[in-house]
ChimeraX commands (.cxc) that place a marker at each C-alpha (Angstrom):
marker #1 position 66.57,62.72,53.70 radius 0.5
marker #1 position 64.74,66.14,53.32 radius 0.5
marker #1 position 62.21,66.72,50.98 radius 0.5
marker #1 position 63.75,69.45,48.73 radius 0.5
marker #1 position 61.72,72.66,48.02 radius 0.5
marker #1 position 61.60,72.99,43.97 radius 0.5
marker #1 position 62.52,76.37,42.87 radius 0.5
marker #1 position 58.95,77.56,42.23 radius 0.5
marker #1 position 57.74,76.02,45.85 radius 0.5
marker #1 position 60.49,78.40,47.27 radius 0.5
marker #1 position 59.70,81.20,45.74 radius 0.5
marker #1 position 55.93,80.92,46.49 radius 0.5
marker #1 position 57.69,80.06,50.11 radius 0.5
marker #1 position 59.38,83.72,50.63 radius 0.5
marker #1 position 56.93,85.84,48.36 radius 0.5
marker #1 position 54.20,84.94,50.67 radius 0.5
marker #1 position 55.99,85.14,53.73 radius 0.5
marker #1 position 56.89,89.05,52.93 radius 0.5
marker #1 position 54.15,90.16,53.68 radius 0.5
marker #1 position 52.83,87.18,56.27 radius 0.5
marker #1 position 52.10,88.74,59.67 radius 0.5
marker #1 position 53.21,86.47,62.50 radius 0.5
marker #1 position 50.07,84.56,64.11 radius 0.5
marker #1 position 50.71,81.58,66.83 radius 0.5
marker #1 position 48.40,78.57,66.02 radius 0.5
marker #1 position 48.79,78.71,70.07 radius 0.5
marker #1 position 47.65,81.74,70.89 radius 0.5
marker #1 position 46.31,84.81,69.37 radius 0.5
marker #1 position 47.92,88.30,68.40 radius 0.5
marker #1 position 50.08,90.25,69.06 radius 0.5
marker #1 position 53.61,89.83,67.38 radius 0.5
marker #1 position 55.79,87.98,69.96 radius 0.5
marker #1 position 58.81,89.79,71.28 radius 0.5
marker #1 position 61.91,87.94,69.81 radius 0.5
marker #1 position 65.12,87.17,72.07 radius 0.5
marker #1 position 68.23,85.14,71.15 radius 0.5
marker #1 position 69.58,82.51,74.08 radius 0.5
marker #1 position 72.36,80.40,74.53 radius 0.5
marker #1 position 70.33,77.16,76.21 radius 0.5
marker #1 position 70.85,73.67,76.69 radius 0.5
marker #1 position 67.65,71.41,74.99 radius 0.5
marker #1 position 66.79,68.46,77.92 radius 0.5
marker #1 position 64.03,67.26,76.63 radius 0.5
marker #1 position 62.23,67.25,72.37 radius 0.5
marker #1 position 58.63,65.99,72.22 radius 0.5
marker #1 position 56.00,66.38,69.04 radius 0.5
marker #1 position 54.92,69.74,70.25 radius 0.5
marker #1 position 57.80,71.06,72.17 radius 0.5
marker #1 position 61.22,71.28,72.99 radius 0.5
marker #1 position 62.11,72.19,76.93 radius 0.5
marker #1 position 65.64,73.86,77.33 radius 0.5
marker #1 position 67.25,75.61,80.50 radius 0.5
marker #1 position 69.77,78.15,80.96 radius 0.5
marker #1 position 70.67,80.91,83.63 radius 0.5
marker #1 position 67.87,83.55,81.68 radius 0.5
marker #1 position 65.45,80.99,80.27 radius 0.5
marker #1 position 63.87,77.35,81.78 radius 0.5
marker #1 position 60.79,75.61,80.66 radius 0.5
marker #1 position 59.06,74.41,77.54 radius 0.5
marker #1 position 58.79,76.54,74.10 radius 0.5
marker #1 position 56.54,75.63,71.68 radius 0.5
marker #1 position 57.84,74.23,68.93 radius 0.5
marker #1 position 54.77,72.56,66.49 radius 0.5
marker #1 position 53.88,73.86,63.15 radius 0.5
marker #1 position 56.11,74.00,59.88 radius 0.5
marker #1 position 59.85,74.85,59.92 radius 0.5
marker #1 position 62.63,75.56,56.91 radius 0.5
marker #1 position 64.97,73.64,57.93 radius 0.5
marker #1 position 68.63,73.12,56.42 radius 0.5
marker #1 position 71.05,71.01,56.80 radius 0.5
marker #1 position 74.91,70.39,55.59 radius 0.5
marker #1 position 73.11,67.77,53.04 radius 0.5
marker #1 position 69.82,70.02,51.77 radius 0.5
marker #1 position 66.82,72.41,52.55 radius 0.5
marker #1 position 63.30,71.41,52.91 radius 0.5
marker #1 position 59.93,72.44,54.11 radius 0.5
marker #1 position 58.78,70.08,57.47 radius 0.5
marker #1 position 56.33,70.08,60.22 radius 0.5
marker #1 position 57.57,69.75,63.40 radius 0.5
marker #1 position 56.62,66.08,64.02 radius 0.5
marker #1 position 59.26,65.24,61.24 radius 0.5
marker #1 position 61.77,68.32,62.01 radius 0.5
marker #1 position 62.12,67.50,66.17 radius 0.5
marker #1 position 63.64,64.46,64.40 radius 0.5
marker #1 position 66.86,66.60,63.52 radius 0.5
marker #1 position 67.37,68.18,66.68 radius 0.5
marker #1 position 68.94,66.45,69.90 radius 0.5
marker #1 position 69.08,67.04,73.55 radius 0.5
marker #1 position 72.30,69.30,74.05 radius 0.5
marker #1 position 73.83,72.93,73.66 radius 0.5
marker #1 position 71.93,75.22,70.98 radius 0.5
marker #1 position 71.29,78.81,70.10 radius 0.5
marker #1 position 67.23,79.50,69.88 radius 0.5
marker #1 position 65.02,82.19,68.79 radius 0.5
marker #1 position 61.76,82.58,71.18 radius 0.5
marker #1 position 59.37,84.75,70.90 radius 0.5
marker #1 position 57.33,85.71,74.15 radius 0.5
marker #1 position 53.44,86.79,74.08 radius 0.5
marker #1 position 51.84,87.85,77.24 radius 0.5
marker #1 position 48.26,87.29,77.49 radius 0.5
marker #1 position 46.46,87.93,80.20 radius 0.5
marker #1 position 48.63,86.26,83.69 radius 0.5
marker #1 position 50.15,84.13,80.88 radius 0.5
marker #1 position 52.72,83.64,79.48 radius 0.5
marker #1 position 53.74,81.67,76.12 radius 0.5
marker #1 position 57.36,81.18,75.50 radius 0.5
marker #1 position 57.33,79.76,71.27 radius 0.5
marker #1 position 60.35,78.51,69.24 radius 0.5
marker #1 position 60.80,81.06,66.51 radius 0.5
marker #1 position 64.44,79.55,65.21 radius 0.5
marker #1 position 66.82,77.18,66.17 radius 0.5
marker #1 position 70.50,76.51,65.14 radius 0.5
marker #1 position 72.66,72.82,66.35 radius 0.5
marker #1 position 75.53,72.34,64.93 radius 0.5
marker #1 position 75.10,72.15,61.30 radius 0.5
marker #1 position 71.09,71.86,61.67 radius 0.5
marker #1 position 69.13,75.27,61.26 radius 0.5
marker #1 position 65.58,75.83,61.55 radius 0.5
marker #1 position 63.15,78.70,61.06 radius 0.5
marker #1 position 59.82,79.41,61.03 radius 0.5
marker #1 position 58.63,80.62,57.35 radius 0.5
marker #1 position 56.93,83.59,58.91 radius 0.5
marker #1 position 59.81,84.46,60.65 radius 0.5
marker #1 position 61.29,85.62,57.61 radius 0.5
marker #1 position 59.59,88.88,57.39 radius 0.5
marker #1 position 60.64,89.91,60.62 radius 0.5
marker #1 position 64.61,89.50,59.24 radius 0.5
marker #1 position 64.16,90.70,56.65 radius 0.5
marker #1 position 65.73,94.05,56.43 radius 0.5
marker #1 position 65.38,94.23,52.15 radius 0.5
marker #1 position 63.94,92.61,49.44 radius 0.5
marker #1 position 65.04,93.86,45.70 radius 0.5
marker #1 position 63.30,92.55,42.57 radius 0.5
marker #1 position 64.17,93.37,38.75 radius 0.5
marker #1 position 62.47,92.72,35.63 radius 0.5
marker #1 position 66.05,92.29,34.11 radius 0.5
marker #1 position 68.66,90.89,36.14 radius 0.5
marker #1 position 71.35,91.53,38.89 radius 0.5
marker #1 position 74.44,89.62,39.68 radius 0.5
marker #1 position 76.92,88.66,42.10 radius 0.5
marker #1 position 80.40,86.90,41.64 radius 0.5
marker #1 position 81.28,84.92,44.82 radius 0.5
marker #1 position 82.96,81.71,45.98 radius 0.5
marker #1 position 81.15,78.45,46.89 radius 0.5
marker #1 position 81.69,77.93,50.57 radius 0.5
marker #1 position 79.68,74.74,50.79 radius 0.5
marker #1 position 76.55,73.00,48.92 radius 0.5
marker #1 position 73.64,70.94,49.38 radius 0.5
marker #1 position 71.76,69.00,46.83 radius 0.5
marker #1 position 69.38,72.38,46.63 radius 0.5
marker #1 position 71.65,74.91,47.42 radius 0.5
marker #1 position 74.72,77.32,47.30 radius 0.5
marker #1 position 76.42,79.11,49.53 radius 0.5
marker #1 position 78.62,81.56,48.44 radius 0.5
marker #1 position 81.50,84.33,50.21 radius 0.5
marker #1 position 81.28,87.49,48.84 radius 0.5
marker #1 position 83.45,89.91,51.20 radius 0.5
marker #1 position 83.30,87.45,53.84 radius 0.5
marker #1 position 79.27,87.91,53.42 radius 0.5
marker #1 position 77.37,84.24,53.30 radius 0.5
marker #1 position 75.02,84.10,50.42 radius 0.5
marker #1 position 71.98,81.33,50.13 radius 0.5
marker #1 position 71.63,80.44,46.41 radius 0.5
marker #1 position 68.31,78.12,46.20 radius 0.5
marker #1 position 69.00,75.99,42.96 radius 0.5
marker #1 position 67.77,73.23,41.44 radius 0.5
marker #1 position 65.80,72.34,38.53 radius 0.5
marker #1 position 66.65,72.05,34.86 radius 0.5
marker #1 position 68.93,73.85,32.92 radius 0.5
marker #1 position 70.65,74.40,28.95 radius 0.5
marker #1 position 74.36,73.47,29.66 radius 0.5
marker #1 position 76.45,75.49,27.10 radius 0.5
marker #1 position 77.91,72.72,24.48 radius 0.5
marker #1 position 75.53,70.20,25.60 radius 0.5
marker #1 position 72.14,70.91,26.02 radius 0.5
marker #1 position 69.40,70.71,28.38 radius 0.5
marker #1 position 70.63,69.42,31.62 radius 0.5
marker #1 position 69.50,69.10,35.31 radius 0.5
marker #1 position 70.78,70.54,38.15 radius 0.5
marker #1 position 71.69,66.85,40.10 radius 0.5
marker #1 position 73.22,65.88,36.53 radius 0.5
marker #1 position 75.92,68.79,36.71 radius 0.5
marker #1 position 75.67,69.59,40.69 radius 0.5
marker #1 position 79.39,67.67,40.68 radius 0.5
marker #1 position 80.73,69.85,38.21 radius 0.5
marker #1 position 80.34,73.16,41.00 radius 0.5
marker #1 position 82.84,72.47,43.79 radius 0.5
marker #1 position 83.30,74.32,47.09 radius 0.5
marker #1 position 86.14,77.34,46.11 radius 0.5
marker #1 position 85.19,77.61,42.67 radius 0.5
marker #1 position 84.31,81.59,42.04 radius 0.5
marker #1 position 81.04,81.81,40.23 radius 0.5
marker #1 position 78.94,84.74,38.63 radius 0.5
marker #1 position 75.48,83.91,39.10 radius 0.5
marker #1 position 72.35,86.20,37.44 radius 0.5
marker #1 position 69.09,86.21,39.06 radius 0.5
marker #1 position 65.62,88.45,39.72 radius 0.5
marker #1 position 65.40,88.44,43.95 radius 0.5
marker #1 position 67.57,89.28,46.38 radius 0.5
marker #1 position 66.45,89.14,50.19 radius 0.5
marker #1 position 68.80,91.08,52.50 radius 0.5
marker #1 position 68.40,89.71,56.19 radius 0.5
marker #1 position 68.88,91.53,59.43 radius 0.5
marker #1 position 72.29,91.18,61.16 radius 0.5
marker #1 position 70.55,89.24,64.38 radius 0.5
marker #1 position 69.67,86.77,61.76 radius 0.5
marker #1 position 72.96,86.28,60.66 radius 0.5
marker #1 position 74.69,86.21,63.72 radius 0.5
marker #1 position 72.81,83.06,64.55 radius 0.5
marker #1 position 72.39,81.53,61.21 radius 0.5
marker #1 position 75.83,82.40,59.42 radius 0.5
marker #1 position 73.38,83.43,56.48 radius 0.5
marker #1 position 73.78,87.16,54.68 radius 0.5
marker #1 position 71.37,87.20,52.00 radius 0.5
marker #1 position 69.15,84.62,49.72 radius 0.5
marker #1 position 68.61,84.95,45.87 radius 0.5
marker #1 position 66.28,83.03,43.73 radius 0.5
marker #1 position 64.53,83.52,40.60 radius 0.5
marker #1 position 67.59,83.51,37.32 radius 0.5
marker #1 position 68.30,84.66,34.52 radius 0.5
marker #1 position 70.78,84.83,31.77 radius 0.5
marker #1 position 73.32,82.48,33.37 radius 0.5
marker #1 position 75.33,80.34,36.18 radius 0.5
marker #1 position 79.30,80.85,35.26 radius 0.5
marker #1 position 81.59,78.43,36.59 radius 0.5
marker #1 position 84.71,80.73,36.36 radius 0.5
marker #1 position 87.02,78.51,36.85 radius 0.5
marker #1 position 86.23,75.51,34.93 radius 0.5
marker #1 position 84.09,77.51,32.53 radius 0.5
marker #1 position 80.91,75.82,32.45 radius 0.5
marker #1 position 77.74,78.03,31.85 radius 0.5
marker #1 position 74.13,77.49,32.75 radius 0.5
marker #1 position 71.11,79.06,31.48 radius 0.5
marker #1 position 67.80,78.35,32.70 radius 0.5
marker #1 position 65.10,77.02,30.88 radius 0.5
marker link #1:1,2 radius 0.2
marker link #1:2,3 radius 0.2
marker link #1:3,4 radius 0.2
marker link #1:4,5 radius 0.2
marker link #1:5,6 radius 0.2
marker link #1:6,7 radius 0.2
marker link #1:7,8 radius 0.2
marker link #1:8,9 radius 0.2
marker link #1:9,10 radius 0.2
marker link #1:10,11 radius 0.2
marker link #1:11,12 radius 0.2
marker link #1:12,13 radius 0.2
marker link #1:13,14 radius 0.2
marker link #1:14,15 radius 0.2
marker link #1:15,16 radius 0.2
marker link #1:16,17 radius 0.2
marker link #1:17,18 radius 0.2
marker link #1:18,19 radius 0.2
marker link #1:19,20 radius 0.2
marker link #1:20,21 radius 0.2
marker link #1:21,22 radius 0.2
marker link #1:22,23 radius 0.2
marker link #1:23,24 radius 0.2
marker link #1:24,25 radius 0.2
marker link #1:25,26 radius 0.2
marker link #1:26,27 radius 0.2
marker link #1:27,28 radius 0.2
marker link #1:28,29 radius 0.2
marker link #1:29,30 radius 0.2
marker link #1:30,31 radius 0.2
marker link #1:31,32 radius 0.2
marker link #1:32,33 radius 0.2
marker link #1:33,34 radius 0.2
marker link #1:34,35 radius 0.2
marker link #1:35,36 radius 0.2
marker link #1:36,37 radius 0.2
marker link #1:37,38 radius 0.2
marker link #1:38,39 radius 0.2
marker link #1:39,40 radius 0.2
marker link #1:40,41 radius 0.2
marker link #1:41,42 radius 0.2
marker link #1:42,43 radius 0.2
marker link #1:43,44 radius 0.2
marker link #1:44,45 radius 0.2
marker link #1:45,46 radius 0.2
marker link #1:46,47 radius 0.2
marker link #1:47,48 radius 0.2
marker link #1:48,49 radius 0.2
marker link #1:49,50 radius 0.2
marker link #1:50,51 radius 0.2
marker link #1:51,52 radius 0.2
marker link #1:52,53 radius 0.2
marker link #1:53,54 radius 0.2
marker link #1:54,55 radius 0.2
marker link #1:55,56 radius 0.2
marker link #1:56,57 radius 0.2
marker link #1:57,58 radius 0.2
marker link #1:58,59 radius 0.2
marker link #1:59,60 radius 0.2
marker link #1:60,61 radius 0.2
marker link #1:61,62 radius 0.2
marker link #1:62,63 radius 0.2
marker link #1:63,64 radius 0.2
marker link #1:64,65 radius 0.2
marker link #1:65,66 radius 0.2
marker link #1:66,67 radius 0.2
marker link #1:67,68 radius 0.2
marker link #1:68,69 radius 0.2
marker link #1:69,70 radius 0.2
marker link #1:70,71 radius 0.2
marker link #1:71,72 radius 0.2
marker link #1:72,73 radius 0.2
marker link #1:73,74 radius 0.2
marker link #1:74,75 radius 0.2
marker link #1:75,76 radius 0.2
marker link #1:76,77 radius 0.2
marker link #1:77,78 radius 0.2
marker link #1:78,79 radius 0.2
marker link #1:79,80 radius 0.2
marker link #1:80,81 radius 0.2
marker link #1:81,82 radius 0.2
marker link #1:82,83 radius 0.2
marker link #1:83,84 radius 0.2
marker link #1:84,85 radius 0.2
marker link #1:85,86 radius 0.2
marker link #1:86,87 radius 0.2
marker link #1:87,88 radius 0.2
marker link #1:88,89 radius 0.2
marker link #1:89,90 radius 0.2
marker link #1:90,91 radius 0.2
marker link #1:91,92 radius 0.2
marker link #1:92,93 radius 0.2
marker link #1:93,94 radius 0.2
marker link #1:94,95 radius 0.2
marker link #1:95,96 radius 0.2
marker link #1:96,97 radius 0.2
marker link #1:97,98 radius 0.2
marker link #1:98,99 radius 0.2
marker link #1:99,100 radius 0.2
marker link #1:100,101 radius 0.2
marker link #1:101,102 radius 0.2
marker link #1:102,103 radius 0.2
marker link #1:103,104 radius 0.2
marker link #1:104,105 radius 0.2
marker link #1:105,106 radius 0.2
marker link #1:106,107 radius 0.2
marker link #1:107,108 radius 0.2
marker link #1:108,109 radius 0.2
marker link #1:109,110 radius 0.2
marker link #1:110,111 radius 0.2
marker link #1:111,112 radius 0.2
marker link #1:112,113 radius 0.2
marker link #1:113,114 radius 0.2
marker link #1:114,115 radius 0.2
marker link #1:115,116 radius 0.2
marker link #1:116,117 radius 0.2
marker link #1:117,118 radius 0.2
marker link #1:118,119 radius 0.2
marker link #1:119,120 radius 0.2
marker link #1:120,121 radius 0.2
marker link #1:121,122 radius 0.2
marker link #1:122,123 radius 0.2
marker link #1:123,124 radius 0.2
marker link #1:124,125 radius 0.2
marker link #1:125,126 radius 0.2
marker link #1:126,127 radius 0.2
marker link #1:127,128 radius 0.2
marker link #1:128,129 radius 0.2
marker link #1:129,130 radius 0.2
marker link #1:130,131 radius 0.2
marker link #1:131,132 radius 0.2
marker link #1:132,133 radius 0.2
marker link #1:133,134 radius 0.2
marker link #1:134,135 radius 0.2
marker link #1:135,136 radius 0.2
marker link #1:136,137 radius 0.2
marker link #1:137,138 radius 0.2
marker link #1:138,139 radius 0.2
marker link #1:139,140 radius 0.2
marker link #1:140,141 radius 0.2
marker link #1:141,142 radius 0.2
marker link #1:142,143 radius 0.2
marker link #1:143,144 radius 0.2
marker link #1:144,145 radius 0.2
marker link #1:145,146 radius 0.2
marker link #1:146,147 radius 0.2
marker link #1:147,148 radius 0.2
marker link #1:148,149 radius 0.2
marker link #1:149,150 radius 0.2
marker link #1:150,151 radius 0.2
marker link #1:151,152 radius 0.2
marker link #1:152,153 radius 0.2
marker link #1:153,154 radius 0.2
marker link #1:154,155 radius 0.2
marker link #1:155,156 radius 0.2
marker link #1:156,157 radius 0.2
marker link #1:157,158 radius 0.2
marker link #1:158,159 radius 0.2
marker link #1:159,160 radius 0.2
marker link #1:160,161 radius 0.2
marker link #1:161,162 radius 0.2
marker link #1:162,163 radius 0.2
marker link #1:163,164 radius 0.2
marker link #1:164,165 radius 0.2
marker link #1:165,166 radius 0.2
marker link #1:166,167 radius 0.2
marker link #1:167,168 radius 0.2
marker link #1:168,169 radius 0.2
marker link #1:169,170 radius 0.2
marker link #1:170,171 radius 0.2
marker link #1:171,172 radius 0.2
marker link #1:172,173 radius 0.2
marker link #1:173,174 radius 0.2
marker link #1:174,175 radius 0.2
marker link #1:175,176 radius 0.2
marker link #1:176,177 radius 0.2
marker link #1:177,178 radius 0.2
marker link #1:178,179 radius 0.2
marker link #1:179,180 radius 0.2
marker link #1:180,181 radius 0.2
marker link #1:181,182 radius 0.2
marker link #1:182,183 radius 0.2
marker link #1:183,184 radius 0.2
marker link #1:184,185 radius 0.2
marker link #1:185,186 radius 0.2
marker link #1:186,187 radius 0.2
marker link #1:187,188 radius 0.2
marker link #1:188,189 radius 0.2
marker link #1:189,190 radius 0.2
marker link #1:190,191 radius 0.2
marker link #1:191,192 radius 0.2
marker link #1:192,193 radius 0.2
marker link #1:193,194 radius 0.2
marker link #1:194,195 radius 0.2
marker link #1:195,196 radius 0.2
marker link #1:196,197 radius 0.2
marker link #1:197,198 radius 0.2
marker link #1:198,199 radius 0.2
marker link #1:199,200 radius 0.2
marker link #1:200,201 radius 0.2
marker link #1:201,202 radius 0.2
marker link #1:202,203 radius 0.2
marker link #1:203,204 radius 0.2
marker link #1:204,205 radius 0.2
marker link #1:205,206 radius 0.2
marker link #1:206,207 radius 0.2
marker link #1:207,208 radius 0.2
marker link #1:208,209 radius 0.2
marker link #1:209,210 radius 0.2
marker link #1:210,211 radius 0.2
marker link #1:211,212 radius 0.2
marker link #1:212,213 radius 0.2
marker link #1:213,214 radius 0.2
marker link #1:214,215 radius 0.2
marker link #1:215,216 radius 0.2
marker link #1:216,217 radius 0.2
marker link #1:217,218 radius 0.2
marker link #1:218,219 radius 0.2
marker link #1:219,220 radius 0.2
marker link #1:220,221 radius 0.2
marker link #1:221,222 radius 0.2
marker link #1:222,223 radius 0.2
marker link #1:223,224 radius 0.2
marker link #1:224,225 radius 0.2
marker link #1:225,226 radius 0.2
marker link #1:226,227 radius 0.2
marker link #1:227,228 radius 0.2
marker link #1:228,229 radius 0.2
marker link #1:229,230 radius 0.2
marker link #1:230,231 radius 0.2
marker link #1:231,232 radius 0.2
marker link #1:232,233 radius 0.2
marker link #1:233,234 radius 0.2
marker link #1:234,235 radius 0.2
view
């Protein structure tokens, strides 16, 4: 089981990565050049993961803390507890590469196995291609795709949206309410309209391995279940 980021953890999470400049507990500056491979992982330790394939073979380092989300939830790990979600097999990673002196360091930026995705926090800045924030509220009406105990995802125009919920809510007719007490009551292919603060629109290399558009957090107003009618405001 993951331990779930709380909505106010998350958004701490993303603000600060924004405007977090990339910096290897491994090695010093510069930025590492980022490249996507196709590899197959043969060995996962508690620092490292070595993979081969016909453009990359040999160890990438893998320690520090990952986001990492599953079919089930999304949580905040070090490595020594996320290597325990990724097997030996076929995956699609994102390595940076730093040159330093006649060395080379070859570090695991991202990494998606079946329905197992990690990234590194910091990593987020480099994907992302725009953040928006209002004082008021935007919204977006979409269709739940699939869910985790933290999270949404919706379609909107065939575009996969993170929605990071959780927390407590008023349920219209009822009262206050939290999230895990009316999660059931959200299905995959209801349409919702959702009203929230942040939007973070990611670079299409980020989607193209991760399946992931865009992530909002931060809400206001209301969750609209427009199909079964249930409304949630947050407290």
């Amino acid at each position: 089981m993951l331990k779930n980021i709380t909505p106010l953890v998350l958004v701490a999470l993303i603000m600060s990565v924004l405007v977090y400049t990339y910096v290897s507990t491994a090695v010093p500056k510069p930025k590492p050049k980022l490249e996507v491979y196709e590899v197959t992982i043969t060995a996962v330790t508690n620092t490292t993961i070595e993979v081969t394939s016909e453009s990359l073979t040999g160890e990438l380092i893998a320690r520090g803390k990952w986001i990492i989300m599953t079919s089930e939830s999304i949580g905040l790990l070090n490595w020594s507890e996320a290597m325990g979600y990724v097997s030996e097999g076929s995956a699609t990673v994102i390595v940076g590469t730093i040159v330093r002196g006649n060395t080379t360091y070859y570090i695991l930026i991202g990494l998606k196995q079946g329905d197992v995705s990690l990234i590194r926090p910091c990593a987020l800045k480099h994907y992302a291609r725009r953040h928006i924030h209002t004082k008021t509220y935007m919204s977006i009406k979409g269709e739940i795709s699939s869910k985790g105990e933290n999270f949404l995802v919706l379609d909107r125009n065939g575009n996969k949206v993170l929605v990071m919920i959780g927390g407590e809510w008023i349920k219209a007719g009822e009262g206050e309410v939290t999230w895990s007490e009316v999660a059931n009551e959200f299905r995959v292919g209801d349409t919702l309209r959702i009203f929230y603060h942040n939007l973070l629109i990611l670079k299409s290399e980020f989607t193209e391995v991760f399946g992931i558009s865009a992530v909002i957090w931060g809400y206001s107003g209301a969750i609209i279940n427009m199909d079964t009618g249930t409304a949630l405001s947050k407290i």
